[in-house]
GUFIBA-965448 format. One record per residue: z, y, x of N, C-alpha, C in turn; residue in one letter. Coordinates in Angstrom, 3 decimals. Layout:
<recs>
     n_zz     n_yy     n_xx    ca_zz    ca_yy    ca_xx     c_zz     c_yy     c_xx residu
        Z        Y        X        Z        Y        X        Z        Y        X      A
...
</recs>
This chain:
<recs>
     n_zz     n_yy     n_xx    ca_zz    ca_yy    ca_xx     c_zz     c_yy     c_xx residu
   38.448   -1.035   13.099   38.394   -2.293   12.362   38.038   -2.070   10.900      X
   39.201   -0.360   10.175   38.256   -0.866    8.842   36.819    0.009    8.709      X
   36.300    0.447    9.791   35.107    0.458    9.291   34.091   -0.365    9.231      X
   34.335   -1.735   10.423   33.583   -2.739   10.366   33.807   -3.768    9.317      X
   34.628   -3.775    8.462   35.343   -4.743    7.012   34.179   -3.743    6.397      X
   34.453   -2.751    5.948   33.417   -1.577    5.239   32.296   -1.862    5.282      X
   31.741   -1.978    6.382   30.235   -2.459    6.575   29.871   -3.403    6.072      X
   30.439   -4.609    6.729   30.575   -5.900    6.283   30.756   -6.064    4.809      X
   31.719   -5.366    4.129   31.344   -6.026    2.556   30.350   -5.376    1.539      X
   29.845   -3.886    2.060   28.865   -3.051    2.021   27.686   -4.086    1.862      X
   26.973   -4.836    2.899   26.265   -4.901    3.585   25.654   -6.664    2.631      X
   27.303   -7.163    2.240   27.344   -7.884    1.319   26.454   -7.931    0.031      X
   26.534   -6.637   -0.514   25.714   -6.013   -1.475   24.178   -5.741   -1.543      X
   23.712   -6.133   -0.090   22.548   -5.830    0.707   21.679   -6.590    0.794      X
   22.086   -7.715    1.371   21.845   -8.668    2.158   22.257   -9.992    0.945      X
   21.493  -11.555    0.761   21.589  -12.433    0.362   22.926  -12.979    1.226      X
   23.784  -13.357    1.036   24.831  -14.401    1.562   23.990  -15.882    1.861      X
   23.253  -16.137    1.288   23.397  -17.943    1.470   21.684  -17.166    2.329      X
   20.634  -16.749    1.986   19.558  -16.547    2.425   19.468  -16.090    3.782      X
   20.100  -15.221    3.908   20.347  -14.050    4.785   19.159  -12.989    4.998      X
   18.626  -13.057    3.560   17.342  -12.164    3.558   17.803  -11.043    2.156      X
   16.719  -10.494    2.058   17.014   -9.015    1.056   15.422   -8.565    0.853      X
   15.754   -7.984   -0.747   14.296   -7.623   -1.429   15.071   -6.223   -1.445      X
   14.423   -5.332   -0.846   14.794   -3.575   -1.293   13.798   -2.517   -1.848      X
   13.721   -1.730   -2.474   12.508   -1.226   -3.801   13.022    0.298   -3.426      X
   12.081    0.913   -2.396   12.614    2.065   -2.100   11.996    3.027   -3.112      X
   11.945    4.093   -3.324   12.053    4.719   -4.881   12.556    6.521   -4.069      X
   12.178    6.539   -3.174   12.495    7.836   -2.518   10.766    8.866   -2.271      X
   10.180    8.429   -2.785    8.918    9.162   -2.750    8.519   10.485   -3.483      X
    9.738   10.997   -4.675    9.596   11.820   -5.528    9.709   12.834   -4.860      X
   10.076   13.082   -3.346   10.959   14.282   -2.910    9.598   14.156   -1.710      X
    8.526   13.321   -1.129    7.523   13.304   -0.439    6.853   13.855   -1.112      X
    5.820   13.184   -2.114    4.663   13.413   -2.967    4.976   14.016   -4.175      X
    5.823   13.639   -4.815    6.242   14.478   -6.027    6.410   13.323   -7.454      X
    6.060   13.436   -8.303    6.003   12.375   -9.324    5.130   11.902   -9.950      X
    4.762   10.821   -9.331    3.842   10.186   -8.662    3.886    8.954   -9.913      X
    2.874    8.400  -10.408    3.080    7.039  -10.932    4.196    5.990  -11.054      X
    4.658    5.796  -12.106    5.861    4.713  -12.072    7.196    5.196  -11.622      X
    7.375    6.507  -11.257    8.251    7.226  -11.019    8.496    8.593  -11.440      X
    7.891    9.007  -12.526    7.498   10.215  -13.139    8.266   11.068  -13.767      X
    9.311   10.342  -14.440   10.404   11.077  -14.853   11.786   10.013  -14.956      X
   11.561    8.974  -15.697   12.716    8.087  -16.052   12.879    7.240  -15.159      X
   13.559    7.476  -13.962   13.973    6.861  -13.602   14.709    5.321  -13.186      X
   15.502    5.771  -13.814   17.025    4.879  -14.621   16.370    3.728  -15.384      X
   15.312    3.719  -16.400   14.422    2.739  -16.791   13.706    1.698  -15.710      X
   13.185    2.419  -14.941   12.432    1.602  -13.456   13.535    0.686  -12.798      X
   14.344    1.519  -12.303   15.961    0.681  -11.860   16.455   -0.290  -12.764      X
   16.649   -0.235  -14.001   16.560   -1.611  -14.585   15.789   -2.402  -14.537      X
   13.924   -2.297  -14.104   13.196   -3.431  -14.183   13.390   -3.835  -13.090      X
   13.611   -2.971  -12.315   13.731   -4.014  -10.870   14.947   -4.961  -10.396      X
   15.834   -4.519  -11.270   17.309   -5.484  -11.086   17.136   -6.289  -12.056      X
   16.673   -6.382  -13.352   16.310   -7.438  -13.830   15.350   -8.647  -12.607      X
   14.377   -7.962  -12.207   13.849   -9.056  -11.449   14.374   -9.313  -10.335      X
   15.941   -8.760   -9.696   16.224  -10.105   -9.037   16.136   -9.122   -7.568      X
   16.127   -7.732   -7.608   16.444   -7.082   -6.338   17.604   -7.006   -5.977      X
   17.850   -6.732   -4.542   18.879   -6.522   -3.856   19.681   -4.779   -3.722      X
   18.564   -3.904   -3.680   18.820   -2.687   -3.631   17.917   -2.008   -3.762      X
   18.283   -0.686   -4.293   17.165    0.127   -4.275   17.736    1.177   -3.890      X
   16.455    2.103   -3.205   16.478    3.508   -2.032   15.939    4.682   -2.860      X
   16.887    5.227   -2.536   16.605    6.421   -2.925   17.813    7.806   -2.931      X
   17.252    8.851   -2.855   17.570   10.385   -2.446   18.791   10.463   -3.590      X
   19.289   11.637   -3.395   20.365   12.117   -4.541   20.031   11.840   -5.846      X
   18.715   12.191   -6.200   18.423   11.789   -7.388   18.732   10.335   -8.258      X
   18.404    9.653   -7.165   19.069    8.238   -8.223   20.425    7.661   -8.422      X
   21.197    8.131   -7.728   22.461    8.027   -8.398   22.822    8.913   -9.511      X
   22.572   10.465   -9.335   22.630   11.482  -10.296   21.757   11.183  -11.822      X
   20.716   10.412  -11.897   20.207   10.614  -12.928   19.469    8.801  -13.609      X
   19.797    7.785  -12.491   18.918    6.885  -12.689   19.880    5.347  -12.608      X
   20.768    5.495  -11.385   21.400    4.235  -10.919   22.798    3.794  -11.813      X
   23.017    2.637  -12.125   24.231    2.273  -12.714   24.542    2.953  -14.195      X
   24.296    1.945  -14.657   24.354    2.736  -16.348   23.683    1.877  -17.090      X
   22.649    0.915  -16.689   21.849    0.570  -17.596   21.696   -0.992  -17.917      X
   20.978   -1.896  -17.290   21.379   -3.642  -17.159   22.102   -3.743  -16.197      X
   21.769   -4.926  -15.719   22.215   -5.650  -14.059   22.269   -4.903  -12.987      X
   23.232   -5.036  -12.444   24.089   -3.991  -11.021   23.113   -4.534  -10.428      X
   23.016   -3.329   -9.223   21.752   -3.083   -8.419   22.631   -2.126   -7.107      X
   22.619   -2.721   -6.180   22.801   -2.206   -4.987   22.093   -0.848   -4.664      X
   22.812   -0.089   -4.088   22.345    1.388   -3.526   22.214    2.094   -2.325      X
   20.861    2.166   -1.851   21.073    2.719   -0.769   20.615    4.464   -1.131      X
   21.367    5.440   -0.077   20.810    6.678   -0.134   20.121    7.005    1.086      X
   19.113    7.891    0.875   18.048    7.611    1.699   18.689    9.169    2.654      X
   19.027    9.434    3.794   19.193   10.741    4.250   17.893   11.587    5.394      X
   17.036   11.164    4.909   15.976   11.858    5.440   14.628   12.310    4.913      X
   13.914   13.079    5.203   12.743   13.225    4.427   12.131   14.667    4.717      X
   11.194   14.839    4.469    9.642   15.529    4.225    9.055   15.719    3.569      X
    8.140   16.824    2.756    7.276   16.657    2.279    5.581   16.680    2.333      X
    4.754   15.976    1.620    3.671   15.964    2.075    3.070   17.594    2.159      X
    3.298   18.812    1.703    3.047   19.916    1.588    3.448   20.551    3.455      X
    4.153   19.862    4.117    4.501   20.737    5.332    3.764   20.438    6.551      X
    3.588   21.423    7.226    2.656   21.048    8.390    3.029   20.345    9.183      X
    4.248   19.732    9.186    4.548   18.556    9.878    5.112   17.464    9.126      X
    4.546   16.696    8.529    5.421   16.056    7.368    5.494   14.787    8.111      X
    5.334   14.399    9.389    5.903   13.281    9.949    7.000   13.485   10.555      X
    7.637   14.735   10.695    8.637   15.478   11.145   10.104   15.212    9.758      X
   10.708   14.054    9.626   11.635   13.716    9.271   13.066   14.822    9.575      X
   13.577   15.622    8.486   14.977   15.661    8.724   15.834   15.767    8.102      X
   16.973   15.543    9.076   17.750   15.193    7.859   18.798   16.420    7.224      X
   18.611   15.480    5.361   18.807   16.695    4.210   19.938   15.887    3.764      X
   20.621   14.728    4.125   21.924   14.653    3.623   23.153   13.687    4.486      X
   24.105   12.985    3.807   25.133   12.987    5.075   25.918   11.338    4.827      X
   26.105   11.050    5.653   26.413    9.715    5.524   28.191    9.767    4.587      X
   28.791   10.740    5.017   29.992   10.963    3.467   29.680   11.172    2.373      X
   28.642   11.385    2.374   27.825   12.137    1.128   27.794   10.806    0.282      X
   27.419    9.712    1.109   26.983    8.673    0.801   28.210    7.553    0.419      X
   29.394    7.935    0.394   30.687    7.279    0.312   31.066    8.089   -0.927      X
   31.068    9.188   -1.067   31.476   10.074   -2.164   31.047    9.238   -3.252      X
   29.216    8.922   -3.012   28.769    8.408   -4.106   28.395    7.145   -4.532      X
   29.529    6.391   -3.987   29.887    4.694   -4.448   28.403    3.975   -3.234      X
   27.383    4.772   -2.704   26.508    3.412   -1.887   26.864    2.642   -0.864      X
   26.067    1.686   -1.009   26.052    0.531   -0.506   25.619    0.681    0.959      X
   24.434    1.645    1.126   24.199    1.598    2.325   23.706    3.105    2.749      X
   23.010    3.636    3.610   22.127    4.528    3.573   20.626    4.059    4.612      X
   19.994    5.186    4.181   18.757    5.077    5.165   17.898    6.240    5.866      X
   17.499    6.045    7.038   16.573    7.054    7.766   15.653    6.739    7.772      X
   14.365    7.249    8.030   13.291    7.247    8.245   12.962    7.974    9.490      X
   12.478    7.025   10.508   12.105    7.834   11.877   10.400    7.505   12.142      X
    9.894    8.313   12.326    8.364    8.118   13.084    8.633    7.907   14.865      X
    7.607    7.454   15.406    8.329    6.966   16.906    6.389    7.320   17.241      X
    6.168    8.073   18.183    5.230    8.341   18.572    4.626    9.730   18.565      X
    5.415   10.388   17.528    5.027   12.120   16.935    5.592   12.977   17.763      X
    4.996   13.717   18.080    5.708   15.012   18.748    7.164   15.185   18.956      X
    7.725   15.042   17.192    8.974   15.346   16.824   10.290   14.532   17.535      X
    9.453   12.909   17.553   10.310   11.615   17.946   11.855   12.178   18.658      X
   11.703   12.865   19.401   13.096   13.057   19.784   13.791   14.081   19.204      X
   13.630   14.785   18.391   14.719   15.234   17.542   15.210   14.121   16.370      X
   13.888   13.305   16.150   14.181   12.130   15.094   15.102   11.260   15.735      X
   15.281   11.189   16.952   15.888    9.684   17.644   17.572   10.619   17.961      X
   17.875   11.496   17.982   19.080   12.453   18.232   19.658   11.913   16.701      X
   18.628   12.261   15.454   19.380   12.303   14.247   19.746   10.650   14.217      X
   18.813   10.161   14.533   18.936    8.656   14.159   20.518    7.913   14.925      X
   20.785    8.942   16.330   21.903    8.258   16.675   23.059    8.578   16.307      X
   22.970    9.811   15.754   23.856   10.484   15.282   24.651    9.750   13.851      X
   23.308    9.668   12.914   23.857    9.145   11.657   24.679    7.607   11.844      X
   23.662    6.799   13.030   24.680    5.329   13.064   25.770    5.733   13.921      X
   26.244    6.264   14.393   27.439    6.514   15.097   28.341    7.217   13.867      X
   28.052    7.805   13.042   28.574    8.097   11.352   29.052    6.999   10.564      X
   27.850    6.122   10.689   27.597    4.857    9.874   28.903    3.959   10.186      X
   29.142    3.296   11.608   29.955    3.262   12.352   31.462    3.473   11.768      X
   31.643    4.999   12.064   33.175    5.246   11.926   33.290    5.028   10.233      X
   32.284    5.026    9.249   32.644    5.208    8.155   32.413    3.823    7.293      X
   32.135    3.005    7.879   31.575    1.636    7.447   30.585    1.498    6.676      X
   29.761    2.115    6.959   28.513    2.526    5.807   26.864    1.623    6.740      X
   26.578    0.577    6.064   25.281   -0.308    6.643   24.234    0.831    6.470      X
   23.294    0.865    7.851   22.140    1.574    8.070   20.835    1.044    8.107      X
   20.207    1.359    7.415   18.492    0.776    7.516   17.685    1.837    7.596      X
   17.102    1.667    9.103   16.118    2.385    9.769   14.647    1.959    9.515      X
   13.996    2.871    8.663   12.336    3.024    8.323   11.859    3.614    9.904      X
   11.699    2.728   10.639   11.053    2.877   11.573    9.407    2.634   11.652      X
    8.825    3.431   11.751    7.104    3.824   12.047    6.324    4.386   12.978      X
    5.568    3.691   13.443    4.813    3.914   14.862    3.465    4.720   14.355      X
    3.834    6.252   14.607    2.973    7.543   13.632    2.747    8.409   14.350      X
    1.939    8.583   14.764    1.491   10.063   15.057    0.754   10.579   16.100      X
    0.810   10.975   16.827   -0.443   11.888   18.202   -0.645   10.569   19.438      X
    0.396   10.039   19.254    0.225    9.203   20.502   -0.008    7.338   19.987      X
   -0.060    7.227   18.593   -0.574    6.026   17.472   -1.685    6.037   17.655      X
   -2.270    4.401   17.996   -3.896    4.500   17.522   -3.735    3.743   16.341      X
   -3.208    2.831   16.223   -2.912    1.642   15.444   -1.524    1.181   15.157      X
   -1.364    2.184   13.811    0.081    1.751   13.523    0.569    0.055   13.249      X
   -0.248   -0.661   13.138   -0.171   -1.879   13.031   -0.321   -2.662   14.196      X
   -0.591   -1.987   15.527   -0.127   -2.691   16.829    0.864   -3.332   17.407      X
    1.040   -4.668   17.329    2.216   -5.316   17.593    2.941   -4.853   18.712      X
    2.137   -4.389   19.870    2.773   -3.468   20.478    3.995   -2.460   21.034      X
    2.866   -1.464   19.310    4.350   -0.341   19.109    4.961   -0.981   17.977      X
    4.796   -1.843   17.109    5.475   -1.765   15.842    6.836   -2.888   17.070      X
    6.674   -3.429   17.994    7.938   -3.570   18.789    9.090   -3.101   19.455      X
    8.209   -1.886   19.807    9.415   -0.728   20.513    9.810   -0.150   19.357      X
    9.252    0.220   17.928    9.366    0.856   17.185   11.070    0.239   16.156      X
   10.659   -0.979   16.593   11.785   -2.002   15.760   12.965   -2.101   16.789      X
   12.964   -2.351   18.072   13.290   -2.253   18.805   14.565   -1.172   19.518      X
   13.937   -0.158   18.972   14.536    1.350   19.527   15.582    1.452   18.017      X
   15.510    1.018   16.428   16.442    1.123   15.808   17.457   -0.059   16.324      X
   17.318   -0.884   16.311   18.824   -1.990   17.272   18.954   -1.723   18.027      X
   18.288   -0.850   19.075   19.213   -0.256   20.011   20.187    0.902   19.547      X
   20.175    1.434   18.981   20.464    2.578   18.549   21.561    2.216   17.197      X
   21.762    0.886   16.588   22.882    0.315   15.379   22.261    0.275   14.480      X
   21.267    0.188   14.326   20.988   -0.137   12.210   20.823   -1.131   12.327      X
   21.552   -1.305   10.903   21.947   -2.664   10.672   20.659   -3.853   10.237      X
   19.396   -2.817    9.265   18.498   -3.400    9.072   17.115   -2.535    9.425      X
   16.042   -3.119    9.865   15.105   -2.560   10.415   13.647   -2.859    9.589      X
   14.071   -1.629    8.569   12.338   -1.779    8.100   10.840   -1.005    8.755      X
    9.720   -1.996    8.966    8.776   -1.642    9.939    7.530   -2.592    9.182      X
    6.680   -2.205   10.016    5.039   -2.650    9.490    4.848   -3.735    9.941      X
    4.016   -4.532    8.910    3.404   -6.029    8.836    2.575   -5.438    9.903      X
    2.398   -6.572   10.809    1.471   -6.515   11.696    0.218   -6.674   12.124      X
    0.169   -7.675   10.604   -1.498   -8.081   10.511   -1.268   -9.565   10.153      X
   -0.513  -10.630   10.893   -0.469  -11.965   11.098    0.694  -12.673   11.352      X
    1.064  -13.550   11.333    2.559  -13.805   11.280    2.713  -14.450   12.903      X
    1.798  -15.067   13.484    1.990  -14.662   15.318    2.543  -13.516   15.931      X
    1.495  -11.962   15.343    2.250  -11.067   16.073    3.637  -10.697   15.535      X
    3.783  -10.691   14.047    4.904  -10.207   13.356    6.350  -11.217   13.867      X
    6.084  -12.591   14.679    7.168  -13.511   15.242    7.630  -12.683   16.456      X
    6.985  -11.672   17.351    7.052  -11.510   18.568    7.961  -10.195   18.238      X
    7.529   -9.167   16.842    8.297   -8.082   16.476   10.116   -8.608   16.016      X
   10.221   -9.984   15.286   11.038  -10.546   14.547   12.232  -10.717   16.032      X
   11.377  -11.761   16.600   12.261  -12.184   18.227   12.368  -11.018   18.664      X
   11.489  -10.230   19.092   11.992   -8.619   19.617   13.379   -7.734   19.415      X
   13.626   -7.940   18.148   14.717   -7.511   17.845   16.347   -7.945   17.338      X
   17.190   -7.444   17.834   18.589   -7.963   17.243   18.858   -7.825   16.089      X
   18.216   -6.741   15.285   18.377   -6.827   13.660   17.477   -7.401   12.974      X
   17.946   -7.459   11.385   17.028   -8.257   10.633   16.135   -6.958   10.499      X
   14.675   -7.551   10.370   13.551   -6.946   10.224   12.515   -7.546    8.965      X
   12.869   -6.169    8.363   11.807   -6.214    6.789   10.518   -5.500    6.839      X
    9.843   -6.202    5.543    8.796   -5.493    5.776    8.176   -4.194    4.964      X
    7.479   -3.298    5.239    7.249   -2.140    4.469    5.711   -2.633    3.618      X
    5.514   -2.219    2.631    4.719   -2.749    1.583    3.445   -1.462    1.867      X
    3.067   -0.636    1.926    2.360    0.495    1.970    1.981    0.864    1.040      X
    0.487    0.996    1.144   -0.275    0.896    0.122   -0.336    0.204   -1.242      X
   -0.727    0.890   -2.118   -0.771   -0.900   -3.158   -1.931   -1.517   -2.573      X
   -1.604   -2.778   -3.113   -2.589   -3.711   -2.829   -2.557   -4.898   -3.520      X
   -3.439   -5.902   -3.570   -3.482   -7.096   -4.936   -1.937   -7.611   -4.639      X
   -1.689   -8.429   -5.577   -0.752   -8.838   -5.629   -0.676  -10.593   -4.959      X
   -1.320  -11.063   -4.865   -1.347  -12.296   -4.054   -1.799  -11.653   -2.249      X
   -1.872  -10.653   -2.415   -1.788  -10.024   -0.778   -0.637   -9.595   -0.428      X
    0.122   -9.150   -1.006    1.553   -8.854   -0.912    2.056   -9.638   -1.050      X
    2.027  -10.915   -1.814    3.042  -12.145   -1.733    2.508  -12.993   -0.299      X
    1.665  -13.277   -0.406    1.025  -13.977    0.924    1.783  -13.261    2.292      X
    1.672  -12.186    2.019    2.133  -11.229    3.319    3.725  -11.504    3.169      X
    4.284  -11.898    2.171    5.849  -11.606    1.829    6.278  -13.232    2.692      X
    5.374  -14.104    2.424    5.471  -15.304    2.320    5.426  -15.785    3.971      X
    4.199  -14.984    4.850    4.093  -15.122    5.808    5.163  -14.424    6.789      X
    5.940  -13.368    6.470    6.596  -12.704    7.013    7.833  -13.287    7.148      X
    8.302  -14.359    6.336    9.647  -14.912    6.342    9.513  -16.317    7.272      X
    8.611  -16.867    6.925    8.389  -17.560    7.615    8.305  -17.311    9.361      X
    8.257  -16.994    9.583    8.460  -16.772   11.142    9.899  -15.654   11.433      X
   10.465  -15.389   10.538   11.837  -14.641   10.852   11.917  -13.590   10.120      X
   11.114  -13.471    9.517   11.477  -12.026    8.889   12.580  -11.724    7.632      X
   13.372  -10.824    7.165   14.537  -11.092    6.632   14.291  -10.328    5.228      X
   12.631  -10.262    4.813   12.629  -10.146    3.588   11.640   -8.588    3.314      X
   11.635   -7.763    2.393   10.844   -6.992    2.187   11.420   -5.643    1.565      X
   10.713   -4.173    1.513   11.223   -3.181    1.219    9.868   -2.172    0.372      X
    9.547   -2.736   -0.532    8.176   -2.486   -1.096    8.186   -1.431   -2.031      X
    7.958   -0.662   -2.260    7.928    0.672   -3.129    7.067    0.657   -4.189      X
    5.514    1.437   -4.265    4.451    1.601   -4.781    4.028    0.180   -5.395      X
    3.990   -0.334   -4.696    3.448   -2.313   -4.982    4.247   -2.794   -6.264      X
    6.025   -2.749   -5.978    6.797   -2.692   -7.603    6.370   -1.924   -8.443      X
    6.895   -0.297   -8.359    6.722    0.576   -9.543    6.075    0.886  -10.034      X
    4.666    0.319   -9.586    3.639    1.084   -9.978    2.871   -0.032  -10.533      X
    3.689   -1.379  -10.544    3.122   -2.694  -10.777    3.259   -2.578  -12.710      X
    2.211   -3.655  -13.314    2.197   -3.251  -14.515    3.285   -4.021  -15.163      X
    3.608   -4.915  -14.318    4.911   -5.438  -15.034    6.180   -5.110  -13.751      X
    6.775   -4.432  -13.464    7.964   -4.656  -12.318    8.730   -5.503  -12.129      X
    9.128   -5.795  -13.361   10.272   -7.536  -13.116    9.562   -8.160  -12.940      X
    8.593   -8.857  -13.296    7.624  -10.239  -13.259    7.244  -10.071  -11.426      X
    6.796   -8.845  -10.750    6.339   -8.691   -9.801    7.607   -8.919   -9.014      X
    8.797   -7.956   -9.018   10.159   -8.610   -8.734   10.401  -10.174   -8.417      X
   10.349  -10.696   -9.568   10.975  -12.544   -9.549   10.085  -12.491   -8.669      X
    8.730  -12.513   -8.318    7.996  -13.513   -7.551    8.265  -12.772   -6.473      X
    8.487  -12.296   -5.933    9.168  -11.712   -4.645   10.519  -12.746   -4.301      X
   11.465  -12.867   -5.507   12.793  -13.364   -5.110   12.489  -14.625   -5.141      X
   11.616  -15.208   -5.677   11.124  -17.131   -5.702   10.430  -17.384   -4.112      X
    9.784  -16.341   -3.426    9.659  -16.499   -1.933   10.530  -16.155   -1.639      X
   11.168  -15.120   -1.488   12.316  -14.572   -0.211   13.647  -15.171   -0.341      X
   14.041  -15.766   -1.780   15.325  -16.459   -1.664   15.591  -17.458   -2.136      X
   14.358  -17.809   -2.960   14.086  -19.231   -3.340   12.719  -20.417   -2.237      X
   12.165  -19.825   -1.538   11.439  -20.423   -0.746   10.236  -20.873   -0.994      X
    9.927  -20.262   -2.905    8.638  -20.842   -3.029    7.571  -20.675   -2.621      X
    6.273  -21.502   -2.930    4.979  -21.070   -2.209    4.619  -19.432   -3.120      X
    3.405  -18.941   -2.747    2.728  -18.078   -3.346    2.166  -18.765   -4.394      X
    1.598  -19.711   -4.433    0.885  -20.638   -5.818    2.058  -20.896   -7.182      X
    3.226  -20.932   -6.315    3.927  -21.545   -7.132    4.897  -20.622   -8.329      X
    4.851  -19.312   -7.085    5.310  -18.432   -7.566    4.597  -17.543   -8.828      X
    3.312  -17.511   -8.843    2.121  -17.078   -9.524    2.258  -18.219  -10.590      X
    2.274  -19.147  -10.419    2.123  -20.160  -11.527    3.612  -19.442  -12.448      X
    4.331  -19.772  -11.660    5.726  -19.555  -13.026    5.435  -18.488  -13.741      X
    5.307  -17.566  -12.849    5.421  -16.142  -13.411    4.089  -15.362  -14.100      X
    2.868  -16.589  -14.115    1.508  -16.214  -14.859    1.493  -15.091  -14.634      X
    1.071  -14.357  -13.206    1.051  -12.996  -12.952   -1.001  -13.453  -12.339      X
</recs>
């Protein structure tokens, strides 16, 4: 029982109460690619623009609690990310895991997160860790959000409504609490991924890309069920981060249009 109170007020921190949606700004890429644009050294600066504009949480590895999170404006929810790769290894879709869901209680978060590829060679050592950590998650009351991605030898089209179904799919079977996965292209197929699954399902931002393509996409994605967004590169690397922020939170928890949102925020 108290690990499900745990979760539950965890998860609080996560998740909108009245919306039942969530903006999350994952920030775990330094330990993939290295230091990379908008994430280069200061941290702790970035984490304030994005809680100024109105995020729910932000992801990221040991590093951002140690050097970046809590200290600076407006409280900002925390997830720690317990998995990862780097782009340097010959298998870098080969996720594993480098830290521990106590790990993650030690250090005041809110939630944690995995990252699984579903299609790679590796998939089943990834799907062992993946059950492992929510059965952790579980006894320790700690909310899980599974980066689930349809990647690798047996992918033609990671954007196949398809797999991005089993892909969403196989984390609610398995307990995470939230399921981030790929826009699908259209908000028809992305309804069939949404209904597909028992958890809320966000969306992953990728690439950068214009910014009325990412709101449009933010805009279309809620609309048919989706429980909000988990955008990385698209924030930090945006030339303003808060301004790009609000108009994220004026769709996902205020309901505005994309026009309208652009208008306020003269982006």
């Amino acid at each position: 029982m108290s690990g499900y109170i745990g979760k539950k007020i965890r998860l609080e921190r996560i998740i909108n109460r009245e919306t039942k949606r969530t903006i999350i700004i994952p920030m775990d890429h330094g330990l993939t690619v290295g230091p990379i644009k908008g994430i280069e050294k200061d941290l702790g600066e970035v984490v304030n623009k994005i809680a100024l504009g109105g995020a729910n949480a932000v992801i990221g590895h040991v590093g951002i609690p140690l050097y970046a999170h809590r200290g600076y404006g407006p409280d900002i929810g925390l997830i720690l990310h317990l998995s990862g790769s780097t782009s340097l290894s010959p298998d870098s879709n080969y996720k594993v895991l480098i830290n521990t869901v106590l790990e993650a209680v030690k250090f005041g978060a809110d939630g944690v997160s995995i990252h699984i590829n579903i299609g790679t060679k590796s998939d089943p050592e990834m799907l062992e860790i993946l059950g492992s950590v929510s059965r952790e998650c579980r006894d320790l009351g700690m909310p899980l959000i599974a980066m689930m991605y349809p990647r690798g030898e047996n992918i033609e089209n990671e954007q196949d409504v398809e797999v991005v179904k089993i892909a969403a799919r196989v984390a609610a079977e398995l307990g995470a609490d939230i399921v981030k996965t790929n826009w699908t292209g259209d908000p028809d197929s992305f309804k069939e991924v949404a209904d597909g699954c028992m958890a809320p399902v966000i969306i992953a931002g990728g690439e950068r890309a214009g910014i009325r393509d990412i709101l449009e996409m933010t805009k279309q994605s809620v609309e048919v069920g989706g429980a909000g967004v988990a955008f990385g590169r698209n924030v930090f690397q945006a030339d303003d981060p808060t301004k790009f922020v609000r108009a994220l939170y004026l769709i996902v928890h205020k309901n505005y249009d994309v026009d309208e949102a652009i208008k306020e925020l003269s982006l």
